[in-house]
Each structure stands twice: as structure tokens, then as C-alpha cells.
N, C-alpha and C positions, 0 to 999 in steps of 0.2 A: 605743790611742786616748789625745790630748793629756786630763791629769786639769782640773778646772777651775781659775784661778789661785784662788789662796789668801794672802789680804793680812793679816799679820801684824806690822805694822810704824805699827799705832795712836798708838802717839808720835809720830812724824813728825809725822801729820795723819790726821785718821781723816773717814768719808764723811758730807758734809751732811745732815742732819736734815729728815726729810721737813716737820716743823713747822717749823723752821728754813728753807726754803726757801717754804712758804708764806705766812709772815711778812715775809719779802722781798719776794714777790711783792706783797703789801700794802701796803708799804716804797715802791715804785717808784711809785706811787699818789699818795705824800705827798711831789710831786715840788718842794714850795718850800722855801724859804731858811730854817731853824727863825731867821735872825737877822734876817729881814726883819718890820717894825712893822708891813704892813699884815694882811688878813685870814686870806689865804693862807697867809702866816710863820705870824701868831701860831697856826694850826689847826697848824702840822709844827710849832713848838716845844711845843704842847701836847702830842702825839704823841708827841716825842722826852724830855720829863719825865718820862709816864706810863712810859715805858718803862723808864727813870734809876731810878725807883721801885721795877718790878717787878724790876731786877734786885737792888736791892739786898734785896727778901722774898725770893726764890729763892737769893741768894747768903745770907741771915740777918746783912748787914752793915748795921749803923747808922751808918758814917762816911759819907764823899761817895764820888763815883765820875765819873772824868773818865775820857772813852771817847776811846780812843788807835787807831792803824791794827794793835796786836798789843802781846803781853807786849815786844818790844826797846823799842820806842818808851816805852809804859808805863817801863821801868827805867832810860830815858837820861830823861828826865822826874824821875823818884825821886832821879834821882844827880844830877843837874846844876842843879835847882833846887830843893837843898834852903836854908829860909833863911837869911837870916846868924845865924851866935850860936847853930842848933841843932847844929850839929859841926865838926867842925875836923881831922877824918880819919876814914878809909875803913876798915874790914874787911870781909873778904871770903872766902869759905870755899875751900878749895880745891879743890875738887869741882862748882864754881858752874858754869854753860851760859858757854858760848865769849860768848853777848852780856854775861854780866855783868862776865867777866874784862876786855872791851876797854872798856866803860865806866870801870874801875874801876884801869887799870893799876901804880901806884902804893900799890895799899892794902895793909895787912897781911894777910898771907895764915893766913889759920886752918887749923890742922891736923888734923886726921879719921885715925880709927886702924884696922885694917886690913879693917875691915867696912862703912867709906864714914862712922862716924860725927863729927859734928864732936867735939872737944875741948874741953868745957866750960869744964875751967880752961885752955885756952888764950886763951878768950876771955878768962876772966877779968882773968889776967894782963896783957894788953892791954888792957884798960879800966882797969885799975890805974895806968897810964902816963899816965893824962889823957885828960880826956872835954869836951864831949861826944863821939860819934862814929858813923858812920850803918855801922850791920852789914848788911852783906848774907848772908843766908843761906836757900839753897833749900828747899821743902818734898818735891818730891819729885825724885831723881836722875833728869834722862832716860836713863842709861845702863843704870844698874842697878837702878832702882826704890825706890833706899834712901829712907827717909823719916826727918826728921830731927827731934830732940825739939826742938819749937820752944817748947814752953809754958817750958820749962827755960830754954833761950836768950833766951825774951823777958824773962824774971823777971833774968836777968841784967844782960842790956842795960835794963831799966828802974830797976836798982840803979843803977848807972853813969851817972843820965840818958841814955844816949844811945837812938838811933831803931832801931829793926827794920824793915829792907825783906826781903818773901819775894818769890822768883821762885814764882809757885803755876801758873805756867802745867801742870805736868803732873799738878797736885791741884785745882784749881777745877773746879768743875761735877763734880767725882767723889767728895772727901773733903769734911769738916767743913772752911772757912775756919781758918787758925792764926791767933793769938793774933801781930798786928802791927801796927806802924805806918803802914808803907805794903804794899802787894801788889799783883804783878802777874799780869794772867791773859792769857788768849789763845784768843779763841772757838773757832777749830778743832779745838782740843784737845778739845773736849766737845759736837763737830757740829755745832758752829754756822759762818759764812763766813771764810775766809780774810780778812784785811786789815782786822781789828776785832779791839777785847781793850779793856782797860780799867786804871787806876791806880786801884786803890781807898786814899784817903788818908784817917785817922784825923779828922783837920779841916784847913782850907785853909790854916791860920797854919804847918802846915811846911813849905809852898812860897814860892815866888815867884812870882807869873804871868811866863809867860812865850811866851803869844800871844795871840790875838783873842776865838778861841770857848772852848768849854770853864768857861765863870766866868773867864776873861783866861789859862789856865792849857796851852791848846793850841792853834796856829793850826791852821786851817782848815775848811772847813762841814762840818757833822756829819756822814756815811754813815748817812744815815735806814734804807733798808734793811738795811744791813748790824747795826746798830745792833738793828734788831730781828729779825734773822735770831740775835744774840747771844741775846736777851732769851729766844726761844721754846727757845734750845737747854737753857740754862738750866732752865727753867720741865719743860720732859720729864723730869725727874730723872734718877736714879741707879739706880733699881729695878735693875738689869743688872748691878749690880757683883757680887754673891754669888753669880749664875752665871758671869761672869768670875773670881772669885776661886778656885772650884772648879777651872776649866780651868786654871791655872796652876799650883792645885796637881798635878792631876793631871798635869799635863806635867812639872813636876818630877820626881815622883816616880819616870815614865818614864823620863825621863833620865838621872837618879840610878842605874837599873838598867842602863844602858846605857853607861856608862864618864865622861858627866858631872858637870864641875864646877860648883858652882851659886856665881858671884860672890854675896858678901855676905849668903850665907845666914843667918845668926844675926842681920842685922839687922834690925827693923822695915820692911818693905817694898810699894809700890803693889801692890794686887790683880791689874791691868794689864799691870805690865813685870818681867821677868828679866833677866839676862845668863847665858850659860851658857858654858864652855869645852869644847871637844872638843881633849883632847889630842893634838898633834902636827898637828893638821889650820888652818894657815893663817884667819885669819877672811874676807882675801881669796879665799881655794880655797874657804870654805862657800860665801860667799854667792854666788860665781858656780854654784856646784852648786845650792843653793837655787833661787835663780832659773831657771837652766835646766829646775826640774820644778814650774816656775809658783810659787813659794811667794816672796813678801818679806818679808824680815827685814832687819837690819841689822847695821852695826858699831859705834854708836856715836849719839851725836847726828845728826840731819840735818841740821845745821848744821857736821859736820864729818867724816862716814863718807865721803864724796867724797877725802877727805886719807891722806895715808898716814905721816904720823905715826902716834909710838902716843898712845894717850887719855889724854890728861889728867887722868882722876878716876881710871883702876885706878894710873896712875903715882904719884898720890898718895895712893892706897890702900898703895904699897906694892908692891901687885899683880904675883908676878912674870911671869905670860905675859900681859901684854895682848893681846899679837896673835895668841891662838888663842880669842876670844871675842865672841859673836855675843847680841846684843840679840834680845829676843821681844816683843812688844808685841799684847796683846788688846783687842778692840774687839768693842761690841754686837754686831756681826753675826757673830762666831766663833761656830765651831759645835765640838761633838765629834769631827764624824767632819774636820774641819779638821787638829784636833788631834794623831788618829791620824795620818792623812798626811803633817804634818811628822814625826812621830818614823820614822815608816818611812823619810823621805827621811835623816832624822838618821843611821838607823842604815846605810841604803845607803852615805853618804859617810865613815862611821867604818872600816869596812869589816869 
């Protein structure tokens, strides 16, 4: 008998929030223009503030927050309209998500040593060469979950004058907010709708506006629903992570006994996400095995497991087999005996 499928692959995108879904429904309700004067507007822009509000107690951020269609758009926002005279070149960590890199093609690339972390004094040294300068660096790896000392990096880049932008899309709504000047998040990442996220920015004087809504700062009418489908996902907290952090460990440890290698184990790492090597076994021959006995996981980013290159963060980890390593990604609805069933299929395809 087919076993039932089994979705482990929470990075990517993980399943709408029943509160998140109810909230939307609500959303669709508050069907006028937040920018129109008469009564109708000003009742959805009052709607769409209060909301602006609760996400910033639920996220514990006292800066502003301009609500984008996802973390890309949020980060081409951070990068392209930073304002004149706050930098004058880019860094960029080498491990960043495929949308920071193409924003950013041109910047210094910062180096990270063989456990995914960045390079303090390489930042250093590069801010040493003239500043100001807008760093980019991510909070949490989507590949391998490394999480990066940002309180460190920010003490830096604020020595330096220059700005700190974090990609947090796969740390907001799950870890503490880091210590930044701008940050991007992305409501699916933590059950909320697809096609919402947000730039949270320190204050408005490091941009430029650069469209109609938003405080001049992004075109187009706000996604009332969506917007608060973000707010409610938010708002449900985190309570889950300590039961997910167990199942990770536990799965580790399984796989540890079972001939795995665990990417970037000595680093600081999301509760959430793994990477693991099964030696000699293909990451394309797992995950089509995978798959075949209902279980998703992946190879990489979902922004880039479609490709068949190898990946960009173990390459510059160093990493010598990238392509015998598969991404794990837990989500509130894992369960134990989930758990167990992947290791069994684990060890089926090790053989």
C-alpha cells in the first residue's frame, strides 16, 4: 500500500496558516483603494496601518516596514535605491541566495570558510579600502541552514560607516530579527501567502522613493489581503521551533549512524534546515528515489535545484562533493514517525 506523501522541503515554501488564511479572507472584505481620499480608502488605509503596526510588535522592529510582493523584490528595493552619499560599492557574501547575487553582480565577494561562515576580517579588509558601502549578508543559508554571526558583521560594517542589508527571508517569523540596517523577509517562509514579504528599513533617509504607494517607496496598491494573511502569520509565533529543532536533531543523529555526512555541522545552524551527503549516491538519483516513495526534499535552493550545475554555497565552502547532497527542511506539520520514514527510505537508497 502507497505510504502517505511526506513534505520536507519547508524552505522552499511551507503550507498557509490556517490564521493566515482567515485573515485574508477578511482581506478580500476590505476591497478599496488604501490610497483613495474618500471613506471607503480611508477605512482600507486604516486597516492596512493597523496592520504595518502589528507587524512590526510581532517582528519587535522599531524601524519602518515597506510591504513588497516577496524577499527579491524587497532586496532589488535595498540595492537599487540606496541613497546617494550612503555608499559607493557593494559586498556581498558568497554563499548569498541566487536573487542577491543577480542584484548585486559586480560587488565584492566575501569569503566564508569551510563550515559556510563569512570571514570577518575579510570583510574587514574591504571596508579598510573605502567606505561607505552596502554589505549584503544573509541570516540564514537556504541550503544548509548555516546561520551567520550578524551582531559581529553589523559592529563591523557600523565601524566602517557603511549599511547592512540581511536576506532573513529563511530566519523571520522563526528566529530573533538581527541586528541591521535594512532586511528582507518573505511571508511564505513562515505560513503566510505567497506574493507578500516586506523591506524592513532602519528609517526612510537610506532610500530613495522610488514609486507611488508605500510612502513614495514602491509602486502599486497595496495586497490588502495578502498583507494581512502576512500579519496573522506572524502574529501565531514560533512555539513549534523546539519541537522542530529535536527532529533535526534526531534525524541527524540517525544519519550520522548510517554512513552520513552532515554539511556544516560545526556551524551555528536554523533549527529547520540540514544538508546531508550520502556518499557515492548522486543528489539527482536521491531525490528522484525520494520522490518516488512520496517524500520531498531537495538539492539546493528552489530557486535553483531545477539546474544542474553544482551549488554555489558548497562551492564556495570549498565543499568537495556537492553533488552527492540533499537538503532537509522541517516545517510545523512534521511529525516523528515522518521522520522515521525518511531515514528508512535513506537507508533503502544507500543500500
Amino acid at each position: 500500500m502507497p505510504q502517505n506523501p511526506i513534505y520536507l522541503d519547508h524552505a522552499a515554501t511551507t503550507p498557509l496558516l490556517p490564521e493566515a488564511l482567515a485573515a485574508m479572507q477578511e482581506g478580500w472584505r476590505i476591497w478599496a483603494n488604501p490610497s483613495s481620499p474618500h471613506a471607503a480608502g480611508r477605512a482600507a488605509r486604516a486597516a492596512l496601518e493597523d496592520a504595518r503596526a502589528r507587524v512590526k510588535a510581532a517582528l519587535g522592529w522599531d524601524g519602518e516596514v515597506i510591504f513588497t510582493s516577496g524577499a527579491s523584490e524587497a532586496l532589488a528595493i535595498a540595492t537599487k535605491n540606496v541613497s546617494p552619499g550612503k555608499h559607493n560599492r557593494n559586498i556581498v557574501s558568497g554563499v548569498e541566495h541566487e536573487a542577491v547575487l543577480r542584484l548585486m553582480p559586480d560587488a565584492h565577494r566575501l569569503g566564508v570558510d569551510a563550515d559556510g561562515m563569512v570571514l570577518i576580517s575579510h570583510l574587514e579588509q574591504i571596508l579598510k579600502e573605502g567606505g561607505p558601502m552596502l554589505v549584503a549578508v544573509q541570516q540564514v543559508n537556504s541550503e544548509t541552514g548555516v546561520m551567520q554571526d550578524l551582531e559581529a558583521l553589523a559592529a563591523v560594517a557600523k565601524s566602517h560607516n557603511s549599511l547592512l542589508l540581511v536576506d532573513a527571508a529563511q530566519g523571520a517569523g522563526k528566529l530573533p530579527l538581527p541586528t541591521a540596517d535594512m532586511i528582507a523577509l518573505s511571508a511564505h517562509k513562515f505560513g503566510g501567502p505567497v506574493g507578500i514579504g516586506a523591506l524592513l528599513v532602519r528609517n526612510y533617509g537610506l532610500l530613495h522613493p522610488g514609486g507611488g504607494q508605500e510612502r513614495g517607496y514602491r509602486a502599486g496598491t497595496e495586497p490588502m489581503p495578502l498583507v494581512l494573511g502576512l500579519m496573522a502569520a506572524l502574529e501565531a509565533g514560533n512555539a513549534w521551533l523546539k519541537r522542530a529543532s529535536g527532529l533535526r536533531e534526531s534525524l541527524t543523529n540517525q544519519l550520522l549512524e548510517n554512513g552520513a555526512e552532515i554539511v556544516a555541522q560545526e556551524s551555528p545552524r536554523s533549527p529547520t534546515i540540514a544538508a546531508y551527503r550520502m556518499p557515492g549516491k548522486s543528489s539527482a538519483a536521491q531525490l528522484i528515489r525520494f520522490d518516488g516513495a512520496g517524500i520531498a526534499v531537495s538539492a539546493g535552493s528552489a530557486c535553483s535545484s531545477g539546474s544542474l550545475k553544482a551549488s554555489h554555497v558548497l562551492t564556495a565552502m570549498g565543499y568537495a562533493h556537492p553533488g552527492e547532497v540533499i537538503r532537509v527542511s522541517i516545517g510545523r506539520e512534521t511529525t516523528e514517525a515522518e521522520i522515521a520514514r525518511f531515514v528508512d527510505v535513506w537507508k533503502e537508497i544507500r543500500g
